[in-house]
N, C-alpha and C positions, 0 to 999 in steps of 0.2 A: 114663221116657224117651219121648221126644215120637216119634210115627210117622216124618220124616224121620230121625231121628237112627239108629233100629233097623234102617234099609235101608241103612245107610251105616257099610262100617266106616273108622275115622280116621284109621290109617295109607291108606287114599287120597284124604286131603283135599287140596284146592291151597287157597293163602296167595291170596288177593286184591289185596296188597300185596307182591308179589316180587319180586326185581331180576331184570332181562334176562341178567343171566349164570347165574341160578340152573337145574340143570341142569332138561331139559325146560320151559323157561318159554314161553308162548303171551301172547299179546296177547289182550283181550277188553273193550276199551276205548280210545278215542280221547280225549285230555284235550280241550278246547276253551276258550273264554269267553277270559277275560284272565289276565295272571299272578297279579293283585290275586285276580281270581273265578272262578277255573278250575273247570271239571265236566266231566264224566266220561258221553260216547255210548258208550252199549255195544253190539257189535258183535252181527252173527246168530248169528256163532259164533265159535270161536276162531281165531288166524291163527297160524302158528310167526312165530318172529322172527327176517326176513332175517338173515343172519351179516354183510353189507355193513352190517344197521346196526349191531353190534355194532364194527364194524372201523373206523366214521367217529371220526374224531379230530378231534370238533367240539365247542362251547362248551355244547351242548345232549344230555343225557342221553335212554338213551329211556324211562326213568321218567319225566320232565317231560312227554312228550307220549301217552304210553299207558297204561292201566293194564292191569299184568303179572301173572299169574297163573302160580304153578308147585307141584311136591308140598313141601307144607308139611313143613320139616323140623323142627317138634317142638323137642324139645331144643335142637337146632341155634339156634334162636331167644330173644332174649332177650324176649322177650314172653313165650314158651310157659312154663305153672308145671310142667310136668307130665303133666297133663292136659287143660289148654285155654287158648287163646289169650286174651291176658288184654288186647290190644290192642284186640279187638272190644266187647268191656263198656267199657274209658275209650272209643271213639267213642262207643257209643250212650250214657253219662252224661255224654259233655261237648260233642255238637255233637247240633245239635237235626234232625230230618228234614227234609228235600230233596226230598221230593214225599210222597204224600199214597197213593199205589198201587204196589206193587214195578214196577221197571222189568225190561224182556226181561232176562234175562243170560244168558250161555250157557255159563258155569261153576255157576250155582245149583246143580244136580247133586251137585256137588266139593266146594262153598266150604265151607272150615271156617266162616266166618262165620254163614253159612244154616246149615250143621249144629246150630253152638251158641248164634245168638240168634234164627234164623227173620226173620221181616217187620222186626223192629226194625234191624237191619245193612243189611239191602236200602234200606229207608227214607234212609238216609245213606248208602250206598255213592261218590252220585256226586261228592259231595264231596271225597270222599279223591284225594289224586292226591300217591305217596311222593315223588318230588322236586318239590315244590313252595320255592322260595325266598322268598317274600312269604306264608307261611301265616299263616293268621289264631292269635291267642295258642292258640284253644279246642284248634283242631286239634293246635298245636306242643305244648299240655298233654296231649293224647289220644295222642301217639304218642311222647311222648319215654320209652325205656322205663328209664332211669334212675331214677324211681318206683318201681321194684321191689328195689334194691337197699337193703339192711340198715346 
């Protein structure tokens, strides 16, 4: 068990990829670029998520424009086996890294991701962005968790 892993227990991870309605969810990420090539500024810190944006009844989710963070519910999730998020391993095998030095984040602390892949998830972090409609095949293969089913 790797030194972050031993300081961290896992029921209080947060999902890096978590919908704005999931309870306690924070922002910690601005999307940006295009729709085609969107990435992911991460914030100093985390921000809660105005209830007005929650309440717009507009054509644009706020998954599209921010990446959400909240406590990872495990089971709850069809990614999770179990014991670990099985979404964070098809990213790092099937999209390749996005810079070359971890970026600020200021969920690292929480992230079940950094818990259970370290530098290799940070590496491709900014790429991720869960409602994206124009995602590229690698990504739509890396998250689509129907993979998992028997």
């Amino acid at each position: 068990m790797s030194e972050r892993q031993s300081n961290r227990s896992s029921t209080s991870l947060m999902c890096p990829s978590a919908d704005a309605e999931m309870s306690g969810s924070v922002i910690f990420g601005i999307v940006v670029g295009t729709p085609e090539e969107p990435h992911v500024v991460h914030l100093d810190r985390v921000k809660p998520i105005p209830p007005e944006l929650l309440a717009l009844d507009a054509p644009v989710k706020p998954a599209e424009m921010f990446r959400i963070a909240a406590t990872c519910i495990e089971n709850g999730c069809a990614h999770f086996d179990g014991t670990k998020c099985r979404l964070t391993a098809r990213i790092i095998d099937g999209l390749p890294p996005v810079t070359d030095r971890l970026p600020a984040c200021a969920i690292r602390a929480t992230c079940r991701w950094w818990y259970q892949e370290g530098a290799a998830a940070c590496l491709r972090c900014q790429q991720v962005v869960r409602d994206n409609y124009v995602a590229s095949e690698e990504l739509i293969h890396a998250i689509d968790p129907s993979v998992y089913e028997d």
